[in-house]
N, C-alpha and C positions, 0 to 999 in steps of 0.2 A: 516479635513484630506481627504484625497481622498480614493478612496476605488472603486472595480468594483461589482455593483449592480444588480442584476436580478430578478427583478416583475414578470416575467411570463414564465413558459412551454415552452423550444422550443431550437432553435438550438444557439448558438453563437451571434447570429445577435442582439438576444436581450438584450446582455450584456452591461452595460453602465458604462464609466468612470462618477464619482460623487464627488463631496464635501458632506461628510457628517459628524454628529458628531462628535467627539473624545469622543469614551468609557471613561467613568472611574471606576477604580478597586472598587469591592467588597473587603469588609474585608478581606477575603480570598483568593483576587485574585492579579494579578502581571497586570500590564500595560507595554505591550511589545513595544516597538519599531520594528515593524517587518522590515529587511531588508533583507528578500528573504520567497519566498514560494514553492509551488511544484503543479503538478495536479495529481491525482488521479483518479482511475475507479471511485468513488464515487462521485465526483466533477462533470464528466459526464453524472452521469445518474440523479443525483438530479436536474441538469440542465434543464434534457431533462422530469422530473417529472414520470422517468421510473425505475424498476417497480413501479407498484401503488401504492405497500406497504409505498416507500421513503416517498408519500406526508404526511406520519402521521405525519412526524417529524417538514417537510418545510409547509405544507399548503397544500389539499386538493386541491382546485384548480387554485389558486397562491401560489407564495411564500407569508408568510406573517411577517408583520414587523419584525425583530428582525431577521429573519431569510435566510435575503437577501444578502449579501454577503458569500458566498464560500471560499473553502481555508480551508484545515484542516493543513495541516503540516506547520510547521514556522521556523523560525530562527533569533533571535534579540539580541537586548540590552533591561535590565530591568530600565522603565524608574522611574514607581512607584511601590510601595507596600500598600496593604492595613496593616489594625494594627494585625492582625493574621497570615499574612504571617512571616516564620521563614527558608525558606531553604536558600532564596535569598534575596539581594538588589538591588539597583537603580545600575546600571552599570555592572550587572554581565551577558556576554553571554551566553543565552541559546537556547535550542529547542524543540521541542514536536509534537505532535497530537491534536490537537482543537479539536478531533472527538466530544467532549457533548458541543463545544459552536460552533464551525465553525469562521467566519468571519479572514480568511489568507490571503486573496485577498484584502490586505487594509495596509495602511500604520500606524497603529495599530488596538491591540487588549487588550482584556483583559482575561485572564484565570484562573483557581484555579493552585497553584504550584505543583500541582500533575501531573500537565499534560505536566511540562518541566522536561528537565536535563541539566546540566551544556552543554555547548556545547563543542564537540572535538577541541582539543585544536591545532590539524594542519588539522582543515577543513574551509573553507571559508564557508559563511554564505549562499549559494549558495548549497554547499555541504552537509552542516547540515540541509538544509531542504529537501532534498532529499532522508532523511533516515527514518525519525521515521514510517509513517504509512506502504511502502512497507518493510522496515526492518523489523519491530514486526511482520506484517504479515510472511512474510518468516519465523523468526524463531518461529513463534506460531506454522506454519506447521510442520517446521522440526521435533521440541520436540513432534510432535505426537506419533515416534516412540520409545520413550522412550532413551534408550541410544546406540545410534549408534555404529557398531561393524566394524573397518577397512574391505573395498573390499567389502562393502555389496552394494547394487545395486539400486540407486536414478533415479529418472523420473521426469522432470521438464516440465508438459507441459503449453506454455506462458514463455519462457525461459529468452525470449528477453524485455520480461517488465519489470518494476520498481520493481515488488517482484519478478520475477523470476530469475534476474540479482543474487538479493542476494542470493536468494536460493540457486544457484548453489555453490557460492564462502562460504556457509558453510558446504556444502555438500562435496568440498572438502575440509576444516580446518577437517574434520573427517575422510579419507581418504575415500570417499563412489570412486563407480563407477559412475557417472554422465551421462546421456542420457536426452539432452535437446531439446524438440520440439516448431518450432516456422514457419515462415513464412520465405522465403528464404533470404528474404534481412535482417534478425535480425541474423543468423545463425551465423554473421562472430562477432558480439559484444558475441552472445552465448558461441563461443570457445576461447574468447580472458579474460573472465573468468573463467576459467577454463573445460568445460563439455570436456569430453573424446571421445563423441559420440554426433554426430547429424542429427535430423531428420525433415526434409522439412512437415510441415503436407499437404501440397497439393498433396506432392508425396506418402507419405506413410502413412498409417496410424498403430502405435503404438500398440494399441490396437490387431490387427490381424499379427504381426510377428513373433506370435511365442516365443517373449521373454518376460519376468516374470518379477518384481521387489520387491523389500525389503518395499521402500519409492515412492509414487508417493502425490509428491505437483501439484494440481491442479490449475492454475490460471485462467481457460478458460472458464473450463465447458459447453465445445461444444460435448461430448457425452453424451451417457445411463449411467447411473452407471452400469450397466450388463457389458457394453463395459469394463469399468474400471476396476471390480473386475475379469475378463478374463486376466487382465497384471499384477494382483498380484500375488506373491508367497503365499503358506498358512504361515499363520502368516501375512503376509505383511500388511502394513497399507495404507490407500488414506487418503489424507488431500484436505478436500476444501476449495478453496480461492475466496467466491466469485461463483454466478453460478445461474443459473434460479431458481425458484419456485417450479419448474417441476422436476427439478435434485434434489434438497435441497428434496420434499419427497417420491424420489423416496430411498435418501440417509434414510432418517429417518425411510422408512418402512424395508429395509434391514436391517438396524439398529436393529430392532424390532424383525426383524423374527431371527435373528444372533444365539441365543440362542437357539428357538426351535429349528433350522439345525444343531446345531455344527456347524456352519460356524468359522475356528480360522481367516479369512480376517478382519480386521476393518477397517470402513469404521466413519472418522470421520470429523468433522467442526472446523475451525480457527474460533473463534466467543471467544474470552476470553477478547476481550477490548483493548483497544489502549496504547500504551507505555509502557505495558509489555513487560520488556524484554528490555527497547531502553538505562537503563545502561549499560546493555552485550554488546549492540552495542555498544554503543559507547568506550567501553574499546578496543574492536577490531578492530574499526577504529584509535583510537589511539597507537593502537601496528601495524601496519601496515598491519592487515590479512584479513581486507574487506574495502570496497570500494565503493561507489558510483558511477554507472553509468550513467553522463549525457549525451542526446544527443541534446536541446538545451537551449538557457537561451535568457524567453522573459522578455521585462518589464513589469510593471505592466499593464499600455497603453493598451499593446499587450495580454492583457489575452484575448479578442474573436479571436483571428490568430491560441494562442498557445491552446487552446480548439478546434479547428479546425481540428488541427495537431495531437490532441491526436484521435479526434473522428475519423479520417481516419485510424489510425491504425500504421502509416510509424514510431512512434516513435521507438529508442530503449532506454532501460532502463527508466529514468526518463527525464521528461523537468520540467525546475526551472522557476522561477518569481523572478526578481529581482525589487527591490523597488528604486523609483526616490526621496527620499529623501533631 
């Protein structure tokens, strides 16, 4: 099968179309036909072998075997089953998150059946891989705040990416007040799902206008948390998605001190695991109340172009990987 391979650290360049194996399924596991994939913040930085932490998973200081091909979200046909697989069989569409095996950047895979769902049944395969790891993240954030109260006041900053797309379009299924921050050329995909309000972050910065919110989903993490907790209401909650080292504990020492201050702000992390939650979605993509934002679809071929396109930033919402099958 072919598949796009990366031996070493570094930018794009070192990506390589390959023949290689065809996986085959563990007991437990589904042999996918993959006919599309997606990229992810995660895709780019295990690439780039940034932060340091990533390498525990890929290799230390290459990638190393097993762990060479990328690609966490999918979308296929189930070609095989192993003998303890029971959700699915050989032909049924589905989708999912790779996050505990990886290899989506391949024209199969193999996975345990935990890690798909049926696929929406008016989405293209194209579509269906665009959802599972920025959708669960989105809504792992959203449920931070418990249960949303009409007109309450959401903050999306990173509005204009893959999870911030969705973020917004659940923020309004709950009727919030939406205030989306991104970079000026994403602003106009921003407000064409729904935000009420938007804000340029080169021109303004969020943090110091003065206004307060309910919910704040972080996708960026380009401030303090001090910056942060200054744009909450008391009570309000931050959700991170995603963020430096430096930020994560600065988060975890406020975290800490929360209690001895009476602080009622909480200040929490998306960190509950992949395709949580990517039933809900997909019920909601099949009832027509959310949506997939893509802005391009490479081929496979083309996965060092469309990693290119991601690392520069100019995406909005998601870009897909389509398979040359």
């Amino acid at each position: 099968m072919k598949a796009i391979v990366f031996t070493q650290y570094g930018p794009p360049d070192g990506l390589e179309l390959k023949e290689v194996a065809k996986p085959r399924p563990k007991d437990d596991e589904l042999l996918i036909s993959v006919h599309a994939s997606s990229i992810n913040s995660w895709d780019w930085e295990f690439l780039n072998g940034l932060p340091f932490i990533n390498r525990l998973m890929f290799g230390l200081l290459k990638p190393k075997p097993g762990k060479q091909i990328l690609g966490a979200d999918i979308a296929g046909i189930v070609e095989a089953v192993g003998s303890r697989v029971t959700r699915f069989q050989p032909g049924d569409e589905v989708f999912g998150d790779l996050w505990d095996n990886w290899g989506g950047f391949a024209e199969y895979a193999c996975t345990p059946e935990t890690s798909l769902e049926p696929k929406p049944v008016n989405s293209t395969f194209e579509e269906a891989a665009a959802i599972p790891q920025a959708g669960v993240l989105a809504l792992q954030g959203f449920r931070k705040i418990g249960q949303m109260q009409p007109k309450q006041k959401v903050l999306i900053n990173g509005a204009g990416g893959g999870v911030g797309t969705f973020a917004v379009q659940l923020a309004k299924l709950h009727e919030a007040e939406v205030t989306g921050v991104d970079a000026s050329h994403k602003l106009s995909v921003v407000r064409s799902v729904g935000a009420d309000h938007l804000i340029d972050y080169a021109q303004d910065d969020f943090t110091k206008t003065g206004e307060s919110y309910d919910l704040i989903i972080d996708c960026q993490g380009t401030r303090s948390m001090f910056d942060y907790k200054r744009a909450l209401r008391p009570g309000g909650t931050y959700a991170m998605v995603g963020g430096s080292m430096t930020r994560l504990l600065q988060l975890l020492f406020l975290g800490f001190c929360a209690p001895l201050t009476g602080e009622s702000r909480k200040l929490r992390i998306v960190a509950e695991g992949p395709n949580k939650g990517l039933a809900d979605l997909k019920a909601l993509i099949e009832a027509g109340k959310l949506r997939p934002v893509i802005d391009r679809t490479y081929h496979l071929s083309e996965v060092p172009e469309a990693l290119r396109y991601f690392g520069e930033g100019r995406h909005k919402g998601k870009i897909a990987i389509t398979m040359e099958h």
